[in-house]
C-alpha positions in Angstrom: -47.2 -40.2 4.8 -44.3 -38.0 5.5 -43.1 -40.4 8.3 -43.3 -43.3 6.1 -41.4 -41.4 3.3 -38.5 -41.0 5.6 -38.1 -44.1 7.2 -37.8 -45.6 3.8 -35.1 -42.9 2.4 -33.2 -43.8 5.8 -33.3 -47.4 5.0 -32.2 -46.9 1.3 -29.0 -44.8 2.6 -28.1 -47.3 4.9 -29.0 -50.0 2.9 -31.1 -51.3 4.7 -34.3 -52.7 4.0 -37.0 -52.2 6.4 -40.8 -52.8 6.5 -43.1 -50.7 7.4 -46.5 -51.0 9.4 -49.2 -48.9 10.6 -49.6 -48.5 13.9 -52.4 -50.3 15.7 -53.4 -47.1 18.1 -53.8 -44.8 14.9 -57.2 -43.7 15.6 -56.3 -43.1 19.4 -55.5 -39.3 20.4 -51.9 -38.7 20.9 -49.5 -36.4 22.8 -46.7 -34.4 21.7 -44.0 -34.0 24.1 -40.4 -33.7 23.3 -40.4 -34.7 19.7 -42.2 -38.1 20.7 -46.0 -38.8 20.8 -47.3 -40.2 24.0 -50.8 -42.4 24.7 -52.5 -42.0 27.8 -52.2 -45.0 29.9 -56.9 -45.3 29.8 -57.0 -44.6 26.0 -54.0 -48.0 25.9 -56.4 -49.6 28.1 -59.0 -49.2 26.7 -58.0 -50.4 23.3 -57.3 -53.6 24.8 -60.5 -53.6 27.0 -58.6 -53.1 30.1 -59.3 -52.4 33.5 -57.7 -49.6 34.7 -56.2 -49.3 38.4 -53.6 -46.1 39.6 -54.0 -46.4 43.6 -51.9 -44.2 45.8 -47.8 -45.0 44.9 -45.4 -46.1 42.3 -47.8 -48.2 40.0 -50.5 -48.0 37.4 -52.6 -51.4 36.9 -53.8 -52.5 33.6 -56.4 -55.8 33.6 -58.3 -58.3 32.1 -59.5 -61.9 32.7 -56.6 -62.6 30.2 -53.7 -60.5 31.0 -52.0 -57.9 33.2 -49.8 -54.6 32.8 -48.0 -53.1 35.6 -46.0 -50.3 34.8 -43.8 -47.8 37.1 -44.2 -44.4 37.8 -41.4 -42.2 36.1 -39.5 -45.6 35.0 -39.1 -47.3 31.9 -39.8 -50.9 34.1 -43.4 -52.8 33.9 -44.3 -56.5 34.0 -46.6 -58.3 31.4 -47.8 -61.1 32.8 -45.7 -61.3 35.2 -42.4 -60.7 33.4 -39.8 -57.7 33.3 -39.8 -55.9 30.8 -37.8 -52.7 30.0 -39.4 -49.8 27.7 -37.6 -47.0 25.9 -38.8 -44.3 27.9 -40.8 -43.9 31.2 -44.3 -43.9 31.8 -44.7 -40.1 32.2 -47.6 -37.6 33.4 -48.5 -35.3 30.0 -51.4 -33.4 29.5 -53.8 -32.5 32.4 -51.4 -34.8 34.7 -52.5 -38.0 33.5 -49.8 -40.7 32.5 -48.9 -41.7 29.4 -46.8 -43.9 28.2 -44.4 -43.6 24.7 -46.1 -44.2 21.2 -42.8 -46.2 20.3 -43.0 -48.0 23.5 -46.7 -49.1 22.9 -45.7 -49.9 19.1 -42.8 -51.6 19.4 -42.7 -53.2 23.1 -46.3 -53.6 24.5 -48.2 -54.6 21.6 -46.3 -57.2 20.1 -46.3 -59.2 23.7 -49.8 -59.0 24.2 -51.3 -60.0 20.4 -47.9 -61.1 19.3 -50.4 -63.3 16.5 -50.8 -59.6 14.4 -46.8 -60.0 14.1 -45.3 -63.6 13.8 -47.6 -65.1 10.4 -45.0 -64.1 8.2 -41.8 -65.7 10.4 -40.5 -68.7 9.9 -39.0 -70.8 12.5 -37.8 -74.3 11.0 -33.6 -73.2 11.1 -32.3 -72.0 14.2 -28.7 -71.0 15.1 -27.2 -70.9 18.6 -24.4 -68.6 19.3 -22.3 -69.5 22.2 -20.0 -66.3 23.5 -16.7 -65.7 23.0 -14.3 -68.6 22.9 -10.6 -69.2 22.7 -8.2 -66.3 23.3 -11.9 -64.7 24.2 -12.7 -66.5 27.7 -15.7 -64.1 27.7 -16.4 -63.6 32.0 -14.4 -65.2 34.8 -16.0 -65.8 38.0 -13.9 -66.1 41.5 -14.0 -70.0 41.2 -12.3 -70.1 38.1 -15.5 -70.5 35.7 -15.0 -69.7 32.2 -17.8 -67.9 30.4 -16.6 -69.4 27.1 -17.1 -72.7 28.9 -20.4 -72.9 30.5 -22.3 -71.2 27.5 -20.6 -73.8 24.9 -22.0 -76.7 27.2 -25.2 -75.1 27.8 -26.0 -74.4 23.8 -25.0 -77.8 23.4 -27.8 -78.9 25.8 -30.2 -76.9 24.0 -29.6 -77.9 20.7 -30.4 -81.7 21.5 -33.6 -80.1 23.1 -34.2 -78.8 20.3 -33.4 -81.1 17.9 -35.3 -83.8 19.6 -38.6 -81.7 18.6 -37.7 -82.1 14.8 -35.6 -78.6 14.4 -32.7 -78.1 12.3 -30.1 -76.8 14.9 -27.0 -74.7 14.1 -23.9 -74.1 16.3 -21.7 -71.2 15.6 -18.7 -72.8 17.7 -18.9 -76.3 18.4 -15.5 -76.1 20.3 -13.2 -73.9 22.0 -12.2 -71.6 19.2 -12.7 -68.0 18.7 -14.9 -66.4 16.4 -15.0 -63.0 15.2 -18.7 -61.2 15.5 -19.2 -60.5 12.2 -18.9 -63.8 11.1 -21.6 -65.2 13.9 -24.5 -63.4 11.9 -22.7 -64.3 8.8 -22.8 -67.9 8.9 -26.4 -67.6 10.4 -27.3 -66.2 6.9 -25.7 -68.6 5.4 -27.6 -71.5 7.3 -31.0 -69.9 6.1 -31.8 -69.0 10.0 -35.2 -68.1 11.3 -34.1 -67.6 14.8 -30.9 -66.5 16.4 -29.9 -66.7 19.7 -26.6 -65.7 21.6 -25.7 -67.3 24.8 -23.6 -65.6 27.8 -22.9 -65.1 31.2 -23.1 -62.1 32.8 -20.6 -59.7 35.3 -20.8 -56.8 37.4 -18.5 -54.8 39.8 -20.9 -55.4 42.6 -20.7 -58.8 43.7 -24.8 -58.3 44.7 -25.7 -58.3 41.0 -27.9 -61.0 40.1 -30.5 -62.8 37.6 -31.0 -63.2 34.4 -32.3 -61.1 31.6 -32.5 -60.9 27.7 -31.8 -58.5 25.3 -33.3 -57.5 21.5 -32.3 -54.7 19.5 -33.1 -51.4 20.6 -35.3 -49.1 18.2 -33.6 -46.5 16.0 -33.4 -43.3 17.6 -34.6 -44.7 20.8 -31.8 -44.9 23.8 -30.5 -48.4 24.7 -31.9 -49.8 28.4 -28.0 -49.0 29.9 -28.4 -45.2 28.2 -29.9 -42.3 30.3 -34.1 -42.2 29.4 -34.5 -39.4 26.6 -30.7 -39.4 25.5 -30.0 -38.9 22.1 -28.6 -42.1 19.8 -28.3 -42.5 16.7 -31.3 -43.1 14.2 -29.3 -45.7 12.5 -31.2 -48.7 11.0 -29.6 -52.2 11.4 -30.3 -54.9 9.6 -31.6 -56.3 12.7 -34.2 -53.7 12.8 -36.2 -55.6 10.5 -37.3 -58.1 12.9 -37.9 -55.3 15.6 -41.5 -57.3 16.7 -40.2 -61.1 16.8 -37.3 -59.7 18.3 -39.6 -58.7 21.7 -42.1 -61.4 21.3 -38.9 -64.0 21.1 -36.8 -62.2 23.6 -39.9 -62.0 26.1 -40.8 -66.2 25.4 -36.9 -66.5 26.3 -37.1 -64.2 29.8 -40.2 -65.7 30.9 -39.0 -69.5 30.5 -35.3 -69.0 32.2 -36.9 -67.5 34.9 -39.8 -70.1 35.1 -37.0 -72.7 34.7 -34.4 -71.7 37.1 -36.0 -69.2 39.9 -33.5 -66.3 39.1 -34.1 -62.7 39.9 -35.8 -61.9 36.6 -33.9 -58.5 35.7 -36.3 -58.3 32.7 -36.4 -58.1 28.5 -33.8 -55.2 28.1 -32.7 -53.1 24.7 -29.5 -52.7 23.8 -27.3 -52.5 20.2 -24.5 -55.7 20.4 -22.9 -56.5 17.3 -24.9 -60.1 16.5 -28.2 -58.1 17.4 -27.6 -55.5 14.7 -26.0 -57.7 12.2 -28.9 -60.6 12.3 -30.2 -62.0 9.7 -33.7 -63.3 11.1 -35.5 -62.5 14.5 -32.5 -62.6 17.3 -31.9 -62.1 21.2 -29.4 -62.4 23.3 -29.4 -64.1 26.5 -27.5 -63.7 29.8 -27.9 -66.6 32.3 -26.6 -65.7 35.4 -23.9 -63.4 36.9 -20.5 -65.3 37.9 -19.4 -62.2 39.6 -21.8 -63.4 41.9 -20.8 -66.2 44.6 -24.3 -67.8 44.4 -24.9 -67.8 40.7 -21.4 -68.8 39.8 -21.4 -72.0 42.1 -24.8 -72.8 40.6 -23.6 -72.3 37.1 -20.8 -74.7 38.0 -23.2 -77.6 38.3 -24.1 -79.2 35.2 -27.1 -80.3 36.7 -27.7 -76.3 36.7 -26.5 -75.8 33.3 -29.4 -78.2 32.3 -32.0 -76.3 34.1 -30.6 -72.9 32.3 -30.7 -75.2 28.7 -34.3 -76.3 29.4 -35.4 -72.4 29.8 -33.4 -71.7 26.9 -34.8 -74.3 24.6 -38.8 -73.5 26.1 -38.4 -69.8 25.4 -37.4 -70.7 21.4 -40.3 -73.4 21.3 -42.8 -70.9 22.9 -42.0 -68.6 20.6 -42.1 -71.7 17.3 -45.7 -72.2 19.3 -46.6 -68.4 18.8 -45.5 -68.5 15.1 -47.3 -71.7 14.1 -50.4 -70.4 16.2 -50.6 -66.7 13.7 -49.5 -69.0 10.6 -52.8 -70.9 11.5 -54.8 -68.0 12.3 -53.9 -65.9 9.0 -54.8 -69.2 6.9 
């Protein structure tokens, strides 16, 4: 109770409203390590009626005839079902030597992929806005060939939106055209438009030319470190707006990972964390996508083909409507 009673004194101060739910693994025997509460990795499994598997090496196996968990020893990297997906903090051996992995993590990350039905019956999904990056004076990421991020993500949200709009949706642009657009106002006119789902498009850039792939990011968890941060680093417990939407946001942003890299056969660098502006301002579930590196000579002479830029719309536009699926599919099942 004292928990609860904090989280919503933070949200008052902050002005922030933010709902509160009891966790699912309750009744399963925690650890306390650091300030945080770890589960161990058989009591998770067994919850789901999982299989469990940790052979000699760097993995720990988690299966059923539905579903699969890998996750990493010492690393906050695992694949559901195939996917990436990035955790808060790494799967870690706690008491007697037997690995655990982060309450939060298991809350916030795991559980909402694998039954994301106990989390999407309240959503909505009929208004969707598309946020293409930058634009303007903001070119956004310049590749050796001369692409413009601003660009490629314009044309590729305007592929999407047809997709989209072809199944019935309402469909919002925050830039239809070359202009800029200040951040604030991106969320802003997506509360204005009523939106159920947000999504910011971008291309990606690195220093190394190697870098490559695509991945998605939601809004980290308050008081949890972003996926660039150092695991266990400190942050600040501040609670966005975004925050609200902290289980659509990973069921939306995994639906999104999954299809782009179905769709186009990129390196799948996985559902990541981190706090950009549009994911802490939105107004409804949100993610942010990242389609490809033009740093990279490869990915930037694919992303130069609009034939390409298609391929990268269709994942786009399957991730939302897997995720409209998953929301219609809990609205049924709670009626």
């Amino acid at each position: 109770m004292k928990r609860k009673i904090t989280i919503i004194l933070a949200a008052f101060l902050t002005g922030t409203a933010v709902f509160c739910h009891a966790s699912p693994f309750s009744k399963l025997r925690t650890y306390l390590s650091g300030g945080a509460r770890y589960i161990n990795v058989k009591d998770l499994a067994s919850y789901y009626s999982y299989s469990v598997s940790i052979p000699p090496g760097r993995f720990v196996y988690l299966r059923n005839k539905w579903s699969t968990v890998i996750f990493e020893n010492d690393s906050r990297q695992c694949r559901i079902n195939n996917t990436a997906v990035w955790m808060h903090e790494p799967l870690q051996k706690k008491a007697k030597g037997r690995w655990a992995v982060a309450e939060s993590d298991a809350e916030k990350v795991i559980d909402p992929i694998l039954r994301p039905q106990q989390y999407l019956s309240a959503r909505r999904y009929g208004t969707i806005v598309l946020d293409p990056g930058h634009g303007g004076l903001d070119m956004g990421a310049r590749g050796r060939r001369s692409i413009q991020e601003k660009q490629a993500v314009l044309d590729i949200a305007k592929r999407v939106r047809l997709r989209l709009a072809n199944e019935g949706l309402k469909v919002y642009m925050t830039r239809e055209n070359d202009r800029f657009i200040e951040l604030e106002d991106r969320c802003r006119k997506a509360a204005q438009w009523g939106a159920n789902i947000f999504v910011s498009i971008h291309l990606n850039s690195a220093q190394s030319s190697r870098a490559r792939g695509v991945e998605t990011y939601v809004l980290a968890t308050p008081g949890l470190p972003s996926t660039a941060a150092a695991a266990f680093s400190r942050v600040s417990k501040t609670l966005y707006s975004g925050n609200n939407y902290d289980s659509s946001n990973t069921i939306l942003g995994y639906y999104l990972q999954k299809a782009l890299v179905q769709k186009t056969g990129s390196e799948d660098r996985g559902l990541r964390r981190a706090r950009f502006m549009v994911l802490k301002n939105a107004p409804c579930t949100a993610a942010l996508v990242e389609c490809g590196f033009v740093s990279n000579t490869y990915e930037e002479s694919r992303l130069t083909d609009e034939k390409y830029r298609d391929t990268v719309a269709q994942g786009v536009a399957k991730g939302i409507l897997d995720y409209i699926a998953a929301v219609k599919k809990a609205r049924v099942a709670k009626s």
